[in-house]
N, C-alpha and C positions, 0 to 999 in steps of 0.2 A: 423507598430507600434501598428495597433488595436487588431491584433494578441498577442502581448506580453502582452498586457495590460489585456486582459481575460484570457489568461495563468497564468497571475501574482496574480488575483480575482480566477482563480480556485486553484488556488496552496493556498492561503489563505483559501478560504470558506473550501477546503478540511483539511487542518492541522487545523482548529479552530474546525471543526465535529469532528474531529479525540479526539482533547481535548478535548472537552466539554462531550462526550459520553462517554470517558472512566473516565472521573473526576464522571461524573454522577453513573457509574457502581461502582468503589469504594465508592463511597458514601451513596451509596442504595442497595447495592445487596454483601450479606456477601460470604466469601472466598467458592466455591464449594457448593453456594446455586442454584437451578435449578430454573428457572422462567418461567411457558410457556407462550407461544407468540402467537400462532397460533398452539393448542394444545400441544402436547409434540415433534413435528416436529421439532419449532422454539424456541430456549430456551436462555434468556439469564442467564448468569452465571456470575462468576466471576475465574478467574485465573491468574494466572502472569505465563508466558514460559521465564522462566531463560535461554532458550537455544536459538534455531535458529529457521527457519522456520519446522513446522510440530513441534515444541519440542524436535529437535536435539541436540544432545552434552548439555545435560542439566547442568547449573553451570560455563557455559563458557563464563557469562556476558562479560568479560572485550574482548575477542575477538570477539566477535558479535558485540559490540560496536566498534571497530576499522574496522572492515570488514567495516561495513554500515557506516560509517564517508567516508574509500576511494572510496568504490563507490560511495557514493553520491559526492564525489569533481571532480567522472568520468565524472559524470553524468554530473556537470556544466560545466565541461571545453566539454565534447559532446556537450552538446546544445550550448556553443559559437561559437564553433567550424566546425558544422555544417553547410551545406552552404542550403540545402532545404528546409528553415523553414516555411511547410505550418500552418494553424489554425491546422491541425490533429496532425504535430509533435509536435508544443509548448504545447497543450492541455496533448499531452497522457504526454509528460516530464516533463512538473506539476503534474500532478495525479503521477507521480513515485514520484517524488522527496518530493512532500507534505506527501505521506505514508511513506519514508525515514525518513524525520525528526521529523514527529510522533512516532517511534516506536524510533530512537536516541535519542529523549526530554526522554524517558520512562525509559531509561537506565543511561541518565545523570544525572535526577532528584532523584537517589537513591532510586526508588520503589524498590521491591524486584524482575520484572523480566518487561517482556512487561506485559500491562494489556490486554488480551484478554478476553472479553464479549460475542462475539454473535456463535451461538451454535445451527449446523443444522445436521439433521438427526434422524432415530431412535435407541436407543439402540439394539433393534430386529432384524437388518440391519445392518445399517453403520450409524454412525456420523462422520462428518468433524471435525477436530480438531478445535476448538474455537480458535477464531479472531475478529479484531478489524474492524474500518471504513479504519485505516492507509493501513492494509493489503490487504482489499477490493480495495480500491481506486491503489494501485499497480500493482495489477492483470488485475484491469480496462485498466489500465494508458497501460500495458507491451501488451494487445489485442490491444489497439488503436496504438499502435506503430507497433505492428507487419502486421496488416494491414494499415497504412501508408507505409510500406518499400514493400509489395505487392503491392499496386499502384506505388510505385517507379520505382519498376521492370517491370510492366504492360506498365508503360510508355516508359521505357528505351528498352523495346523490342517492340513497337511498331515504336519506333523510329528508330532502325535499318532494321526494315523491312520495314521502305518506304526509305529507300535509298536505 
């Protein structure tokens, strides 16, 4: 139970960062203005990705929103469904599902696209396409999971090698 209960406090802490930081960015920082952070490495901006992840199929709101609706109802009926629910699965499956419905609030609420803010790299080099806490916290969430199912595995073959 105390498992789900920090699950429940990180999926919250994480979707309320997710709002507050992007409320904060439209609020303060104007469309395609650059802000640096930690020289011109770290920059916050402002953007809205009307498309998908990286700013794919740009304009295709209304299917980006239905994609990220069915996965996320995947995603709960996975976690119910589920039988090995250690503190690492419920953890990393908050962290997805909190960046899920941050980036779904984004699209429901009638902005013009997701709000992406945070903005790494150099022009001279490579920059990362601009994103949010929602998306950070996904990628987090999708590592923690994927090493949760490497110790699945590490276990499940340890276990057949002492029989």
């Amino acid at each position: 139970m105390k498992k789900h209960v920090i699950a429940t406090l990180l999926f919250a802490v994480s979707l309320a960062a997710d709002i507050i930081t992007k409320e904060l960015a439209v609020a303060h920082i104007g469309l395609h203005e650059r802000i640096d952070i930690i020289g011109s490495f770290v920059q916050l901006t402002l953007l809205y990705n009307r498309g998908g992840l990286f700013g794919i199929m740009q304009g295709h709101q209304l299917f980006f929103l239905v994609v990220s609706c069915i996965v996320l109802v995947l995603l709960l009926v996975y976690y119910i469904y589920e039988k090995v629910k250690t503190g690492l699965f419920c953890n990393s499956m908050a962290l997805i599902m909190a960046g899920a419905v941050g980036n779904i609030l984004d699209r429901l609420l009638g902005k013009p696209g997701v709000v992406d803010f945070i903005y790494i790299g150099s022009d001279d080099v490579f920059r990362w396409p601009a994103f949010n806490i929602a998306d950070s916290v996904i990628v987090i969430g999708a590592a923690l999971l994927m090493f949760f199912y490497y110790q699945e595995e590490k276990k499940a073959r340890a276990q057949d090698a002492a029989q």
